[in-house]
N, C-alpha and C positions, 0 to 999 in steps of 0.2 A: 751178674750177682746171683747168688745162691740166698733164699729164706727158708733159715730151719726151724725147728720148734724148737719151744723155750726162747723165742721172741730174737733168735741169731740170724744173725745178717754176715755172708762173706761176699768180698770183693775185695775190689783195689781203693788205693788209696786218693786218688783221685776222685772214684766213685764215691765215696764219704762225704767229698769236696774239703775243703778250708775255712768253712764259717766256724767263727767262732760262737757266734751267739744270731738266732734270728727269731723274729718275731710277726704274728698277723695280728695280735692285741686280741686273738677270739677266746683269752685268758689274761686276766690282770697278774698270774703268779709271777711272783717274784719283784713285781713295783710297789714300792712303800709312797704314798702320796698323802704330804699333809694338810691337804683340805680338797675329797674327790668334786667338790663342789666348782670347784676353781681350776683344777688340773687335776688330769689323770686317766685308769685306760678304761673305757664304756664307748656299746655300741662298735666294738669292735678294731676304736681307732685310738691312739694318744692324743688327750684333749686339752685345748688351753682354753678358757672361758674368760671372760673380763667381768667384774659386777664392780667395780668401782669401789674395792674395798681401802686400797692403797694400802693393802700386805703383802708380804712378799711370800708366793707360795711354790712347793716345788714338786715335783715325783722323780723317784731314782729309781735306777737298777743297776745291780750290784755287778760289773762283768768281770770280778777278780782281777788277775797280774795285767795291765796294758802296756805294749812295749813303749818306748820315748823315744822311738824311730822310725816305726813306720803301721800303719794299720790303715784300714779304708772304712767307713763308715757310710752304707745305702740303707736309701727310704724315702718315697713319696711326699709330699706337701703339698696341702691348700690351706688356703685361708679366705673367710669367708665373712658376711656382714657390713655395717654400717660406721665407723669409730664416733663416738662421741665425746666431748668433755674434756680430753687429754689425749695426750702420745700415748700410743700403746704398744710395747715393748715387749715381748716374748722369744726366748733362749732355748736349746736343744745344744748341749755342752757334754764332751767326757771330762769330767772332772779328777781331782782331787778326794773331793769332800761327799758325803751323799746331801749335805743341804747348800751345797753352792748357788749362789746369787750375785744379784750384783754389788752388795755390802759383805758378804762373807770373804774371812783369809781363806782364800782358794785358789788354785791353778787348774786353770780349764783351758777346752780349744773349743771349738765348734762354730755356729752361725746362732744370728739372732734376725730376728723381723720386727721393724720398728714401724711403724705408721705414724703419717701426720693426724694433729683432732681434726682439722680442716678437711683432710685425705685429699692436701694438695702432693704429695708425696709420700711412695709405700718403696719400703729396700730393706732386701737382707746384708745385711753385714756379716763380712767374718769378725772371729772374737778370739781373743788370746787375753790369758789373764796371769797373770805372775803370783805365786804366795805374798801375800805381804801386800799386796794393792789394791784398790776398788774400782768399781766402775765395769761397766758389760760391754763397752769397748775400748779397748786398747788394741784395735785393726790400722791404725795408722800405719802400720807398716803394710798395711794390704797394698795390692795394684789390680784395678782398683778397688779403695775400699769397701766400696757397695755395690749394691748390681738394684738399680731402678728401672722402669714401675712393673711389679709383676700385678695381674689379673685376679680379678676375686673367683670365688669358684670355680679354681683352673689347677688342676693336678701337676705339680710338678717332679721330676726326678732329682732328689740331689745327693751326691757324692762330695763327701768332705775326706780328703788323703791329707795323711799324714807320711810326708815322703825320706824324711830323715830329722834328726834332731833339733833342725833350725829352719825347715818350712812346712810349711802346707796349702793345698788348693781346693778351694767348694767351686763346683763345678754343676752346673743347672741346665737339667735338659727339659725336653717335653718329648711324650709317648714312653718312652723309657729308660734305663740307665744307660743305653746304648744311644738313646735318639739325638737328637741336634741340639746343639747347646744353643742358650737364648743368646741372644746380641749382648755382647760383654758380659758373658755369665759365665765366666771362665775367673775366678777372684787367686788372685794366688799373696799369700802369707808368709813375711819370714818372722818366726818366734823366737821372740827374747829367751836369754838361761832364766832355769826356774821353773818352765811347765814339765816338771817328769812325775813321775807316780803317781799317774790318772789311773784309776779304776770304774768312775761311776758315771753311769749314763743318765744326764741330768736333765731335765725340764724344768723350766721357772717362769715364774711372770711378775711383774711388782704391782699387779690388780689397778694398774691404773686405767682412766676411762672404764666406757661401756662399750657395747655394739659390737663387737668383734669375735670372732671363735677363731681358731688354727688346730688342724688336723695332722698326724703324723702316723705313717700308715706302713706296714713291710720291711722293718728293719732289718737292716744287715750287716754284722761287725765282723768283719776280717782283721783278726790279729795278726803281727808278727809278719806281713806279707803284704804284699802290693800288687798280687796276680790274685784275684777273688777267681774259687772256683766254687759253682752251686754243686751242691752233692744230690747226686740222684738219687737218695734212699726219702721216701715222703709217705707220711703218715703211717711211723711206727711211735708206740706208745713207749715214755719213758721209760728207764732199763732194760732196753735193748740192747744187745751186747754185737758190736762193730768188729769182723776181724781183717785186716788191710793184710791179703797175702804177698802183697807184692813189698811191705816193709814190715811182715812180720812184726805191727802193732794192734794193740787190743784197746778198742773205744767202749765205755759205755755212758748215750745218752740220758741230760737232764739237763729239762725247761727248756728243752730246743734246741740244746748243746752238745757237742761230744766232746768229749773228755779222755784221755789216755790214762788207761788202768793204769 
């Protein structure tokens, strides 16, 4: 790759990579959160808190057009704490809506982590949600539906594909998005008609119990594509202007994005 002045970058198109949208959280731009108290991005990570309010609170980001066929979504997970008083229930969803929950009409995909109060049992579930219904799992069609017991304080990799219009897989490693997948942590999903025109990257929690935190950390959204390739262009400042000579197109980034002029 060639860097010229006035902040131009050329190469190939590979070089650029395929992400659509990624994140380290060492900036909250672009996440709207209504109540940072409870969710949202501090300290460098996506944060879910419990205080026992029994509201339902969420943080978005807005990732514009999402195809309804195929996209990949990487990032990091821990969770961490004690549960107290209730279940406690927390979502990481591309929605529909930017305040999607689990009472709003919305259509979303993603996973959720549910904990017992007792923390006789901790599992993520896949999540699939249709316009028009409630509730933050309808994974019954998963195989299988959850993937039990993961680890408090334990970093994990997970990958949720969306493979084509009527399935998708979250898939949980340790070490990395490459590293070994946990014992049955391979969840795959077929989705009812009704989940398309997702755009927003959603966090929620319905404030139940205490004692718990969950961390989300390295985001990675691959639109449109099912081969993620990282682009080797790293730490250039916002309107940088991208030229791919090898398909003779013109990028320029924002909020971590490249974007074709």
């Amino acid at each position: 790759m060639e860097f010229l002045a006035g902040n131009r970058i050329i190469g190939t198109d590979s070089e650029k990579g395929n992400i659509t949208f990624e994140s380290d959280f060492s900036s909250a731009s672009g996440w709207t959160a209504s109540d940072s108290n409870d969710i949202g991005v501090a300290n460098g990570k996506l944060n879910w808190y419990n205080n026992g309010t029994n509201t339902y609170e969420n943080a978005y980001y807005d990732l514009g057009s999402v195809s309804d066929t195929k996209w990949i979504l990487r990032h990091t997970l821990k969770v961490s704490g004690t549960p107290s008083s209730d279940e406690i229930p927390y979502q990481f969803l591309i929605s529909n809506t930017a305040n999607a929950n689990w009472n709003t009409d919305s259509a979303c995909l993603g996973w959720w982590v549910y904990v017992d109060r007792n923390n006789a049992w901790r599992r993520i579930y896949t999540s699939n949600k249709a316009s028009g219904t409630s509730g933050g799992d309808n994974g019954a069609q998963a195989s299988p539906r959850y993937w039990s017991d993961f680890a408090y304080d334990t970093t994990y990799y997970i990958t949720t594909t969306r493979t084509s219009a009527t399935n998708m897989t979250v898939e949980i490693r340790t070490g990395s998005h490459s590293g070994s997948i946990v014992s049955n942590g391979t969840l795959t999903l077929t989705i009812p008609s009704g989940i398309t025109g997702l755009r927003y990257l959603t966090a929620n929690q319905a404030g139940q119990g205490t004692g718990l935190s969950m961390e989300v950390d390295d985001v990675e959204f691959y639109n449109n594509t099912l081969t993620p390739q990282n682009s080797s262009v790293a730490n250039v400042p916002d309107g940088s202007i991208f030229y791919a000579k090898d398909t003779n197109k013109e990028y320029v980034l924002n909020n971590n994005t490249w974007s074709e002029v």
